[in-house]
N, CA, C and O of each residue as an XYZ file, in Angstrom:
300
protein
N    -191.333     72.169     81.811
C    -190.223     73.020     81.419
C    -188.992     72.145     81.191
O    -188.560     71.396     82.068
N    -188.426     72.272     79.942
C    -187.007     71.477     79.927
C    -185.983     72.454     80.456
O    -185.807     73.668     80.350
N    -185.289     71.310     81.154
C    -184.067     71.823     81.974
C    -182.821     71.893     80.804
O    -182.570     71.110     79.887
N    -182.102     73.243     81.250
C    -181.045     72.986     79.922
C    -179.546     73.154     80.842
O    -179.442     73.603     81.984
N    -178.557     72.690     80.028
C    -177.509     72.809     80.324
C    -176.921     74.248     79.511
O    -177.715     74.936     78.869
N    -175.350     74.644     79.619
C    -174.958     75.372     78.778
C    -174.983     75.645     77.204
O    -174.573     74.868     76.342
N    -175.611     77.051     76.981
C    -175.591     77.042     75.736
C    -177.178     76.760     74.405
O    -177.391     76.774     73.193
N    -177.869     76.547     75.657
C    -179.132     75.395     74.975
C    -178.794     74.276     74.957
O    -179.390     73.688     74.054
N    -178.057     73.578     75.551
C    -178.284     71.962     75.518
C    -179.002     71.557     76.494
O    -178.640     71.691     77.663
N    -180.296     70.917     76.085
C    -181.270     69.996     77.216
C    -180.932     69.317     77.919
O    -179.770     69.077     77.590
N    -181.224     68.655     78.947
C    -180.530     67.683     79.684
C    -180.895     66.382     78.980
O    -180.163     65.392     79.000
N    -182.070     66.440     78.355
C    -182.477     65.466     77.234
C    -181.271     64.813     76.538
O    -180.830     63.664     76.516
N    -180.902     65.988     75.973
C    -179.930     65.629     74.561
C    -178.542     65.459     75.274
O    -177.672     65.070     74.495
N    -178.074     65.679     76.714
C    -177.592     65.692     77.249
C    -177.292     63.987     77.409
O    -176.481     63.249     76.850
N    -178.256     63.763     78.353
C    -178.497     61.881     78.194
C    -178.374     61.193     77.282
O    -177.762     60.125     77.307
N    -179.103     61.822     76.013
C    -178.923     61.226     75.005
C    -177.294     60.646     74.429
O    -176.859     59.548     74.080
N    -176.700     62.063     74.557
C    -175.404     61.865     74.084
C    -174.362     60.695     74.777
O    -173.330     60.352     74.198
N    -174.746     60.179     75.990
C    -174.206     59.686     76.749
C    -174.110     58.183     76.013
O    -173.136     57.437     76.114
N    -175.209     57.924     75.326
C    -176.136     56.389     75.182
C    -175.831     56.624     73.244
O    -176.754     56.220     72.537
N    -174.624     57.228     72.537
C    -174.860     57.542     71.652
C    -175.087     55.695     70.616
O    -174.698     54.686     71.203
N    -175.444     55.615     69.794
C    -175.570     54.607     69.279
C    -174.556     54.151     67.978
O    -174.116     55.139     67.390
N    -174.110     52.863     67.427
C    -172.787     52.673     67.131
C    -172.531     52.660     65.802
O    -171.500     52.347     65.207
N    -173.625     53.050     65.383
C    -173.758     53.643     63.450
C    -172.177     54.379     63.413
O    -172.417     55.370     64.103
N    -171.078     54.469     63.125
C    -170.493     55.511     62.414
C    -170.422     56.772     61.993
O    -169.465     57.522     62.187
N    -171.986     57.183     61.084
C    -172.183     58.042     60.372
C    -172.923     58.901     61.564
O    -172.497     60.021     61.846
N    -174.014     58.348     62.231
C    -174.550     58.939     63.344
C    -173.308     59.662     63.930
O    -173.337     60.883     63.773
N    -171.872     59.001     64.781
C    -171.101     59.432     65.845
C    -170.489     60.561     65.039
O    -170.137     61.621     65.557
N    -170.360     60.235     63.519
C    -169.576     61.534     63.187
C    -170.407     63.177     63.524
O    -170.258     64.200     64.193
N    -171.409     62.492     62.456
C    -172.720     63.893     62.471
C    -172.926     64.527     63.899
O    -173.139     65.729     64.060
N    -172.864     63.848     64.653
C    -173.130     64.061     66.380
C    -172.111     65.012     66.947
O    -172.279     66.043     67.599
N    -170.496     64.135     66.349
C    -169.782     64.964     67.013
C    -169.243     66.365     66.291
O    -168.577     67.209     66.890
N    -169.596     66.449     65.077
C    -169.585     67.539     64.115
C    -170.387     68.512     64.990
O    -169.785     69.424     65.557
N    -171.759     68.361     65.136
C    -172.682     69.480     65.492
C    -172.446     69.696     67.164
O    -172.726     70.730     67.772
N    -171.889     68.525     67.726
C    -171.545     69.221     69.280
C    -170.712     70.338     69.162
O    -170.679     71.473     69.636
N    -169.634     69.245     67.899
C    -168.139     70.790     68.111
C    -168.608     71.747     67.737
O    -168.524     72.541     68.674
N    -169.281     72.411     66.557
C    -169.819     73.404     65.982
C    -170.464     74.005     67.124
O    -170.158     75.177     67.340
N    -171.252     73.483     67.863
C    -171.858     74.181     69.079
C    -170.905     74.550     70.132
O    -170.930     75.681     70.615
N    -170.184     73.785     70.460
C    -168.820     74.423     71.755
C    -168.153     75.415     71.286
O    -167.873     76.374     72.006
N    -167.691     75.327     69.654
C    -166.658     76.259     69.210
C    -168.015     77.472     69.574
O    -168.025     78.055     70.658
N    -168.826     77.659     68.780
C    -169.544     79.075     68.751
C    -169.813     79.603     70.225
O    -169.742     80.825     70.360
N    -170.110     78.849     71.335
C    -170.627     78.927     72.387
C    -169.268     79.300     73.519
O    -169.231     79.806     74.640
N    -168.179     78.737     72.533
C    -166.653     79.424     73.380
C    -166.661     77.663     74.561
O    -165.636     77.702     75.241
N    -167.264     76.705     74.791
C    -167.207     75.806     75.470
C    -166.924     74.483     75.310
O    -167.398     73.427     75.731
N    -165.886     74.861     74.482
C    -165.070     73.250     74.018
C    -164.377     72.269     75.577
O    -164.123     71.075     75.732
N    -164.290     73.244     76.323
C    -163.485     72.506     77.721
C    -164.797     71.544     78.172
O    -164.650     70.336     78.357
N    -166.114     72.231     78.327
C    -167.435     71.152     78.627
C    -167.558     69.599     77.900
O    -168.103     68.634     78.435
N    -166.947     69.607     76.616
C    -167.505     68.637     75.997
C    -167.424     66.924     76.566
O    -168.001     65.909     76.175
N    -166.640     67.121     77.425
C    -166.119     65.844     78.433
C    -167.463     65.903     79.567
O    -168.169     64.955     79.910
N    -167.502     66.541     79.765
C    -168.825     66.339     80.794
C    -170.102     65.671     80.406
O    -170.961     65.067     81.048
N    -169.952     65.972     79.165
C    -171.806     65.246     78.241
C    -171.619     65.205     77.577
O    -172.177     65.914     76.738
N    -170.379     64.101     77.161
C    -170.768     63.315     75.628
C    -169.921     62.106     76.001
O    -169.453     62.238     77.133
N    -169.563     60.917     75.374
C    -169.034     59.784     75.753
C    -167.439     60.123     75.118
O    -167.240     60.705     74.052
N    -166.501     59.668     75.938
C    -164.884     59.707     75.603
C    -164.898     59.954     74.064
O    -164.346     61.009     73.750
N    -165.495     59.087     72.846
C    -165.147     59.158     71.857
C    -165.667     59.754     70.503
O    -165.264     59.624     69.347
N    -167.071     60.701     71.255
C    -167.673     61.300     70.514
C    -167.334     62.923     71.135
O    -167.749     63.960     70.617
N    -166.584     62.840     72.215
C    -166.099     64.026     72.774
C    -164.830     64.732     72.049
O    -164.585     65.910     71.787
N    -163.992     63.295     71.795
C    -162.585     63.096     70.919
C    -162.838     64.220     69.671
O    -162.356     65.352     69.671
N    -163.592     63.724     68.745
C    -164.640     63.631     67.704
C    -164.589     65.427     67.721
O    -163.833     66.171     67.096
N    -165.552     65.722     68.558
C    -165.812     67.138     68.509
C    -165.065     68.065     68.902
O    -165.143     69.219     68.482
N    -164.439     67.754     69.561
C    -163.007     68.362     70.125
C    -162.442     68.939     68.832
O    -162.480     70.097     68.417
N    -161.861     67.739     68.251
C    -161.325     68.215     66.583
C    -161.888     69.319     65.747
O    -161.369     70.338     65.290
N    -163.127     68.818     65.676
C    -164.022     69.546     64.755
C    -163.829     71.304     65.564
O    -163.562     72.194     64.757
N    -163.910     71.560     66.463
C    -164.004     72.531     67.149
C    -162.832     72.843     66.457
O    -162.820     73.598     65.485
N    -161.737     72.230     66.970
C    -160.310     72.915     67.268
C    -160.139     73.997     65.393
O    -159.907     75.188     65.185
N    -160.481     72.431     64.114
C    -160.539     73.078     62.920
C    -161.350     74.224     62.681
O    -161.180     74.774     61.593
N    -162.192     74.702     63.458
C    -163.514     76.085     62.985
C    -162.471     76.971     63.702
O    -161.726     76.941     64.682
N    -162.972     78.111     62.251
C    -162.861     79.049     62.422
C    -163.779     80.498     62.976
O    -164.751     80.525     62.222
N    -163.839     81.184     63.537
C    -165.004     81.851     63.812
C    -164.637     82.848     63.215
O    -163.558     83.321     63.572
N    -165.288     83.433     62.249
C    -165.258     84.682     61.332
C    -164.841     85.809     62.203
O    -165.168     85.540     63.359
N    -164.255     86.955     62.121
C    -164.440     88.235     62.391
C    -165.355     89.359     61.505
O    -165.426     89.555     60.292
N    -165.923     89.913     62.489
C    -166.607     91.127     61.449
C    -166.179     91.882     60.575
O    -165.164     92.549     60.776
N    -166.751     91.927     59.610
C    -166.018     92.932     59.015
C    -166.513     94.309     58.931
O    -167.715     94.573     58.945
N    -165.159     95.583     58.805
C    -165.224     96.718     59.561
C    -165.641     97.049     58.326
O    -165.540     96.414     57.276
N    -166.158     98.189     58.565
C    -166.434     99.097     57.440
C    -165.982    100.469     57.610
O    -165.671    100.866     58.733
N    -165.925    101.169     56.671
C    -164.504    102.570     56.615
C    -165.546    103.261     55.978
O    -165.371    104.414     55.584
């Protein structure tokens, strides 16, 4: 059974993130899809806990820029 953290994050990908590797394009993509995941999940304050200072930075942003749609009502 994989153990997960908040949200669906594995503890896997969890570790992983810790050990991220120093490609550029990797840290962006990484921290794009963390933020995308904190913003939707409402848990941008977590992202310091499991990810490294500068891929945390990274997603932080990305978060802060999303917007989360509202529904739209119908009449």
């Amino acid at each position: 059974m994989r153990r997960r953290t908040g949200c669906g994050t594995t503890v896997r990908q969890a570790e992983q993130a810790q050990r991220p590797e120093e490609e550029p394009q990797r840290l962006f993509t990484e921290a794009c899809l963390h933020g995308l995941r904190a913003k939707l999940c409402d848990e941008v304050d977590s992202l310091d806990s499991y990810l490294p200072p500068q891929v945390a930075a990274m997603a932080r942003k990305v978060a802060e820029e999303l917007e989360v749609p509202e529904l739209a009502t119908t009449s």
